[in-house]
N, C-alpha and C positions, 0 to 999 in steps of 0.2 A: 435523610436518605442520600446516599450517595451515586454516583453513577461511576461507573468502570469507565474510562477513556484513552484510547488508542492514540496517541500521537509521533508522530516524526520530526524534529525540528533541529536545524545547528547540529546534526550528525551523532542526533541520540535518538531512542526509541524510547518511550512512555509508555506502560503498560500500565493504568492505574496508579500504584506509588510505586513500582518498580522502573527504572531505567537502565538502560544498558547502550552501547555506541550502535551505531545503526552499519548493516554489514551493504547496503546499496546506495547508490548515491545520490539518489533521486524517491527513495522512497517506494519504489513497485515492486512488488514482488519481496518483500521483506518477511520472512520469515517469522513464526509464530504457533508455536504447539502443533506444528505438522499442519496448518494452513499458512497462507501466504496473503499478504493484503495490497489492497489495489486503493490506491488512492483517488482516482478516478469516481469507482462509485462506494468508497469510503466503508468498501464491506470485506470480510475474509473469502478466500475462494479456497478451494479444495486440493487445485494443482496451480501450478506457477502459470501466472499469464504468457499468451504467445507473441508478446509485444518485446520489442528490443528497450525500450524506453516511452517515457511520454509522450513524447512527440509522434511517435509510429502510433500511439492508441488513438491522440488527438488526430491524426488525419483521418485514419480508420472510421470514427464517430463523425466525422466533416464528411466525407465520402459515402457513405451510407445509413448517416441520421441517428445511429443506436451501437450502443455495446454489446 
């Protein structure tokens, strides 16, 4: 049995066996079948995070304990 897997790496996006270049540069907020994925907590979200980049999400969760 297989499992579907989501990756980002080296400036491509992995969808299961499809690939394609990766349109962010960091990975956040990358687009996917009209959701957007957050590598933080490694799920799809519904609209684009309110974060500029990782680092604003990582203070955010230093700063108040939770996403």
């Amino acid at each position: 049995m297989k499992v579907w897997k989501f990756t980002i790496s080296n400036g491509k996006v992995s969808a299961g066996p499809k690939q394609r270049r990766a349109i962010t540069i960091d990975g956040c907020n990358e687009p996917f079948k009209g959701r957007f994925w957050c590598p933080s907590r490694k799920w799809f979200l519904s609209e684009p995070c309110p974060f500029e980049d990782r680092n604003e999400c990582r203070n955010f969760k230093i700063m108040c304990g939770i996403l």
